[in-house]
GUROKOL-430787 format. One record per residue (C-alpha): residue number from 1; residue in three letters; x, y, z. Coordinates in Angstrom, 2 decimals. Example, Ala and Ser with C-alpha at 12.3 -4.5 7.8 and 13.67 -1.06 7.14 Angstrom:
BEGIN
+-----+------+---------+---------+---------+
! seq ! type !    east !   north !      up !
+-----+------+---------+---------+---------+
!   1 !  ala !   12.30 !   -4.50 !    7.80 !
!   2 !  ser !   13.67 !   -1.06 !    7.14 !
+-----+------+---------+---------+---------+
! end
This chain:
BEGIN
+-----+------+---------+---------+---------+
! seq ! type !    east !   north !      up !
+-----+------+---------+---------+---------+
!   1 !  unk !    8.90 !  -56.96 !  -24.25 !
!   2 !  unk !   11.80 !  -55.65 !  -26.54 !
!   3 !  unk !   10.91 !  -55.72 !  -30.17 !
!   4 !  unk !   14.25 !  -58.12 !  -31.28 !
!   5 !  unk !   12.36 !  -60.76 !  -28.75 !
!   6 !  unk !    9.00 !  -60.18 !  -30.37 !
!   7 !  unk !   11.04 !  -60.85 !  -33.78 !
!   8 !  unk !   12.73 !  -63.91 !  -32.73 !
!   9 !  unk !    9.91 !  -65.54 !  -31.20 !
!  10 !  unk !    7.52 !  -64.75 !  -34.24 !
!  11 !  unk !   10.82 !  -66.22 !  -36.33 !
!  12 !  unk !   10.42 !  -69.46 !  -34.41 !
!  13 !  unk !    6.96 !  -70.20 !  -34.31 !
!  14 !  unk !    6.93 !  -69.25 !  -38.06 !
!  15 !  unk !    9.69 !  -71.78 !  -38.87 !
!  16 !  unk !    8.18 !  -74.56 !  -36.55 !
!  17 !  unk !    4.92 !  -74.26 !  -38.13 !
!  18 !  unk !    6.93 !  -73.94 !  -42.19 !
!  19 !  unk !    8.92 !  -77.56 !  -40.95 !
!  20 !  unk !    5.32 !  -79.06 !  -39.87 !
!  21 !  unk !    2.90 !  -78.10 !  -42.57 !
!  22 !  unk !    5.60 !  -78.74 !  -45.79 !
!  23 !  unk !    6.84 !  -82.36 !  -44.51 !
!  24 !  unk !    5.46 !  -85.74 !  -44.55 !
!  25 !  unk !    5.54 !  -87.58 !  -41.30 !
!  26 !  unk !    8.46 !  -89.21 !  -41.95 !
!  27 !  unk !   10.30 !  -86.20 !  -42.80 !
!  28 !  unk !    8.46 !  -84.20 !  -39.54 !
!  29 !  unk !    9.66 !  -87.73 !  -37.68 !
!  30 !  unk !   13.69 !  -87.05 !  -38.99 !
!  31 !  unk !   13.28 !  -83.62 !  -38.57 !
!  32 !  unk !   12.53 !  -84.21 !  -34.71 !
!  33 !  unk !   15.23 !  -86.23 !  -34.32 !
!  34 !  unk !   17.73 !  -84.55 !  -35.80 !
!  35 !  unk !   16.85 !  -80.88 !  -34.81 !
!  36 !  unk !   18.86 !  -79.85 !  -31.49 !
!  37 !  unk !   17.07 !  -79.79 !  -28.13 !
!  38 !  unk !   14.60 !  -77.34 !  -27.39 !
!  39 !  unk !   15.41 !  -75.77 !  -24.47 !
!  40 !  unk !   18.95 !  -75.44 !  -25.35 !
!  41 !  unk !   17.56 !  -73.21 !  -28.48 !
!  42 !  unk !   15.24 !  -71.71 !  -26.33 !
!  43 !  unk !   18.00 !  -70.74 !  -23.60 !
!  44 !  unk !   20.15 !  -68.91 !  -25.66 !
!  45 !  unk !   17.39 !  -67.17 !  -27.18 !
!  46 !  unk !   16.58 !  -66.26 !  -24.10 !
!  47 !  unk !   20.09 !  -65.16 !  -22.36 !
!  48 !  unk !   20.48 !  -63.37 !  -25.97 !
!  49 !  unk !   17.10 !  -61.68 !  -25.03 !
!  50 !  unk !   18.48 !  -60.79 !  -21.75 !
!  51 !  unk !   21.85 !  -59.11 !  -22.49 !
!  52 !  unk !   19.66 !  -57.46 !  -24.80 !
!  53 !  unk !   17.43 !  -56.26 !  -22.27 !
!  54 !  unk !   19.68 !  -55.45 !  -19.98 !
!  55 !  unk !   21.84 !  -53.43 !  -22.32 !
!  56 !  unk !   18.05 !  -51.78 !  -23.47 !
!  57 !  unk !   17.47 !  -51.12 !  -19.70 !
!  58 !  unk !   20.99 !  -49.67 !  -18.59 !
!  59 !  unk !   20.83 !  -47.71 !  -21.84 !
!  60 !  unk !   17.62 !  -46.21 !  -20.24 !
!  61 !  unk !   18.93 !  -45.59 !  -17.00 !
!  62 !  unk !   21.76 !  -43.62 !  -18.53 !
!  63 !  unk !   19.73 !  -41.55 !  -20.71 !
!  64 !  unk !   17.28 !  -41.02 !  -17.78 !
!  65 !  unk !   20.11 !  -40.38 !  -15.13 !
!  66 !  unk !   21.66 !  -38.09 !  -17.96 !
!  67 !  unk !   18.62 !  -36.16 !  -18.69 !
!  68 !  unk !   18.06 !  -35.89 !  -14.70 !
!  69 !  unk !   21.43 !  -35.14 !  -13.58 !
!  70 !  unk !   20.91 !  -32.50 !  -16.75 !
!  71 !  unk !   17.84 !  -31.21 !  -15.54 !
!  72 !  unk !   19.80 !  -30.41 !  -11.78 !
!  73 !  unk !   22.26 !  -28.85 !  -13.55 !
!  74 !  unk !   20.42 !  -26.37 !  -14.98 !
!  75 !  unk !   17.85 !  -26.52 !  -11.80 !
!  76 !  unk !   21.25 !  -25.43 !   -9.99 !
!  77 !  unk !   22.20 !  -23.13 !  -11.99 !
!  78 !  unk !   19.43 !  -20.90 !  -12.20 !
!  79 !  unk !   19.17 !  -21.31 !   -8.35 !
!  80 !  unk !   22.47 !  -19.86 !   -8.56 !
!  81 !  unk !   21.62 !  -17.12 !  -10.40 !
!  82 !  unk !   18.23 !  -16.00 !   -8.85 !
!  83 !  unk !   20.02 !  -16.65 !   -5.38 !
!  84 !  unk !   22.66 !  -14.14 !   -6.91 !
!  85 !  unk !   20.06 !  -11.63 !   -7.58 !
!  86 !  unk !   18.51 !  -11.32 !   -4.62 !
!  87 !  unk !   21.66 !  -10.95 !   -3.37 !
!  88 !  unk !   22.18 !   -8.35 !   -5.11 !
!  89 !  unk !   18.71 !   -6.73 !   -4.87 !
!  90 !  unk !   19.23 !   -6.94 !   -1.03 !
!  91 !  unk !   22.25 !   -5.18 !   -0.94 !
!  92 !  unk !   21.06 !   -2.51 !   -3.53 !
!  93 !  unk !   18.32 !   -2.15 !   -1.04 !
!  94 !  unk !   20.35 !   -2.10 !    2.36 !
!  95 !  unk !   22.57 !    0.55 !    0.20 !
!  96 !  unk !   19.17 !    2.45 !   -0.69 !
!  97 !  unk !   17.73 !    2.38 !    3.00 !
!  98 !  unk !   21.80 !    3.36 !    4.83 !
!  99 !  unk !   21.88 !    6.09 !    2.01 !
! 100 !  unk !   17.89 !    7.33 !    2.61 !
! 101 !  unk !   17.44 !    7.12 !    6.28 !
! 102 !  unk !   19.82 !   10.12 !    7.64 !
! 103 !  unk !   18.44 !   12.19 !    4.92 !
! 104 !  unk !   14.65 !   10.95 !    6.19 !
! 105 !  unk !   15.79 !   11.25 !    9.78 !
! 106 !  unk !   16.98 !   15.02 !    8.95 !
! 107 !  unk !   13.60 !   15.80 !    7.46 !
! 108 !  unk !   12.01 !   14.32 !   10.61 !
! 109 !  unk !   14.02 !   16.29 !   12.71 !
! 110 !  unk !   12.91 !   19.54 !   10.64 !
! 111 !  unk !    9.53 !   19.07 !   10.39 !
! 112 !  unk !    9.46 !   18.41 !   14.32 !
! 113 !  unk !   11.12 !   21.61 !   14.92 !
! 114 !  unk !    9.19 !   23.39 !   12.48 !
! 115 !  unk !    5.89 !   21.69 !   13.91 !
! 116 !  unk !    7.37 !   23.21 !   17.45 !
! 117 !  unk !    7.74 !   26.63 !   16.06 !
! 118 !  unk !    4.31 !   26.55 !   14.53 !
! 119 !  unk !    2.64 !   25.39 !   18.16 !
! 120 !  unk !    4.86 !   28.44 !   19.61 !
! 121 !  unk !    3.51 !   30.53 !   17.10 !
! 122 !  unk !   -0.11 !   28.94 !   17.07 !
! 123 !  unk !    0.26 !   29.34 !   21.25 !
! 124 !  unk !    1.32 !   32.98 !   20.81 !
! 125 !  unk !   -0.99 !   34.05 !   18.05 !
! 126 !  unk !   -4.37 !   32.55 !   20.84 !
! 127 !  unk !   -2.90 !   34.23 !   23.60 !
! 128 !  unk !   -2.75 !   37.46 !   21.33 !
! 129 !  unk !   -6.36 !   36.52 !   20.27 !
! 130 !  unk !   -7.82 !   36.38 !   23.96 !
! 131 !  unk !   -6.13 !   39.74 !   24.75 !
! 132 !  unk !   -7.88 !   41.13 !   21.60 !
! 133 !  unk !  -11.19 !   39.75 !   22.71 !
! 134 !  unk !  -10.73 !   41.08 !   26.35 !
! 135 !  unk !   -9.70 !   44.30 !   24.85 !
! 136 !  unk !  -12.43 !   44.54 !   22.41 !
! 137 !  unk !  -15.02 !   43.95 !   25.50 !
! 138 !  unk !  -13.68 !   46.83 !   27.39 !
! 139 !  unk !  -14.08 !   48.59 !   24.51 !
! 140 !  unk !  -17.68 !   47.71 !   23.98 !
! 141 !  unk !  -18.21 !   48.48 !   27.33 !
! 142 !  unk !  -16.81 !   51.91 !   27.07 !
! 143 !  unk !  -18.50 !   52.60 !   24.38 !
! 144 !  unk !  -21.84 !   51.23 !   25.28 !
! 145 !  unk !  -20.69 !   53.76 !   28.53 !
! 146 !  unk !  -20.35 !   56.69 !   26.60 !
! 147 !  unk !  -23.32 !   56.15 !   24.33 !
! 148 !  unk !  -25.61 !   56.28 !   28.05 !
! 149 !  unk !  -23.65 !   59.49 !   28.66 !
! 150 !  unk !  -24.55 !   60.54 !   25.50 !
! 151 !  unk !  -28.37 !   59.98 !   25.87 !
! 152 !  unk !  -28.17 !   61.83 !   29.01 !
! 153 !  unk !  -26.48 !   64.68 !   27.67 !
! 154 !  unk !  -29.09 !   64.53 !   25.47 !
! 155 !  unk !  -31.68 !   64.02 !   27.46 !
! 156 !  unk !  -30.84 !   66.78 !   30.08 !
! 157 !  unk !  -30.13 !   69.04 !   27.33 !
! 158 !  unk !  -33.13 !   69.13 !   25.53 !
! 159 !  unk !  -36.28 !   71.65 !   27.45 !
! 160 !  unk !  -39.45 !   69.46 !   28.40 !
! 161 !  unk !  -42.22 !   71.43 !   28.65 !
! 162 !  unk !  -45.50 !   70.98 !   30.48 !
! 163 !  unk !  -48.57 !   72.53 !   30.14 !
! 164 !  unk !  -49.52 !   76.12 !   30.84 !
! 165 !  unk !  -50.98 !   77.10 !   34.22 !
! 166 !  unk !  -50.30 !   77.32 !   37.91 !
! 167 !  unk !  -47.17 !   74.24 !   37.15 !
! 168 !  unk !  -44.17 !   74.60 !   39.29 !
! 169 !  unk !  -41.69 !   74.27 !   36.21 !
! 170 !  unk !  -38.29 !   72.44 !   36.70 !
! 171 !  unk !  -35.39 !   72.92 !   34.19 !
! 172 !  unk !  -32.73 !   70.68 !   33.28 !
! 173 !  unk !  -29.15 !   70.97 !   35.18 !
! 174 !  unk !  -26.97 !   71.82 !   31.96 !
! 175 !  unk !  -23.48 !   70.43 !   33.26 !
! 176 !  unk !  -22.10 !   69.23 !   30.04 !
! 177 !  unk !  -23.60 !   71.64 !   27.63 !
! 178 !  unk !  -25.18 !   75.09 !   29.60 !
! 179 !  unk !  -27.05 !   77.05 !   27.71 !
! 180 !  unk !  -30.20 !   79.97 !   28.12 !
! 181 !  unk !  -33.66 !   79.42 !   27.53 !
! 182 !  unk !  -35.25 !   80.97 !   24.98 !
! 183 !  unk !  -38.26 !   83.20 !   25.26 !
! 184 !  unk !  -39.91 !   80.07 !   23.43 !
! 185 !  unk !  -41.06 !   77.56 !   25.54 !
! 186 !  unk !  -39.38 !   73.98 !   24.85 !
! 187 !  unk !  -36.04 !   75.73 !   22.82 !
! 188 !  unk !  -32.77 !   76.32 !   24.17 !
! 189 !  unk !  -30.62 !   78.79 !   23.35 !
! 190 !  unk !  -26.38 !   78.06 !   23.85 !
! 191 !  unk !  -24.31 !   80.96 !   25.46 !
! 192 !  unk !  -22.16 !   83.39 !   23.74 !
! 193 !  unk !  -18.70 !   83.05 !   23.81 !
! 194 !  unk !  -17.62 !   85.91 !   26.10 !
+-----+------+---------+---------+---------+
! end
């Protein structure tokens, strides 16, 4: 209820009950008479009331629709502008990624040829590796082959001597290193150069 009907209403009953309490019956009884009918008072009050609520309630509506159609505006608008942005952003970033990926694919391409140069060189470097080894077991071998000659050498050129009596004595065969036998049993003596 608008406040101007509130007022109006309260004005009426007010009045009413003034006209009632401050007359006599006589003057309540002319008072009746000659006061205009009620619900032609009341009727204009109430169209009065009306256009006054209806201008209260369109003057809402306006302000509301105002505010709202405000409120899309500006909703609009910064759809606009963040639409704009990312706009923006994705063509800084298709510009980024065209400008990047032939640099990135050329650094791809390097690193794959270096990586096939290292797998040559890694390929090369173990067969070099299992030559060594095969070469350092033939060595081994030969050496382990000459250290057996050696012990025979050594073995054949050093005098074993048994004990003294009727003993068939055998002497070493000196092939490597000859030499004469000393008067001293178990020494050998080398030969003079001639």
């Amino acid at each position: 209820m608008a406040l101007s009907e509130i007022i109006i209403k309260d004005l009426v009953v007010y009045q009413t009950n003034t006209a009632i309490c401050e007359s006599n019956f006589h003057n309540l009884r002319q008072y009746l008479l000659e006061r205009k009918p009620l619900s032609i008072v009341t009727s204009k009050i109430n169209a009065l009331l009306l256009e006054h609520g209806s201008a209260d309630q369109q003057m809402l509506i306006n302000s509301l629709t105002q505010i709202a159609c405000e409120a899309q505006r500006n909703g609009d608008t910064q759809e606009a502008i963040s639409d704009e942005q990312e706009k923006n952003n994705d063509h800084l970033l298709e510009s980024r990624f065209k400008t990047e990926l032939p640099v990135l694919e050329r650094r791809m391409n390097q690193l794959e040829l270096k990586c096939l140069h290292q797998q040559i060189t890694c390929e090369q470097l173990r067969s070099q590796l299992r030559e060594y080894k095969a070469r350092l077991d033939q060595v081994s071998q030969e050496v382990e082959r000459v250290q057996r000659e050696r012990q025979m050498v050594h073995f054949r050129g050093t005098y074993i001597p048994y004990p003294p009596g009727n003993v068939h004595h055998h002497y070493p065969d000196f092939q490597f290193n000859p030499g004469i036998l000393s008067e001293s049993p178990g020494k050998c003596l080398p030969l003079s150069p001639d």
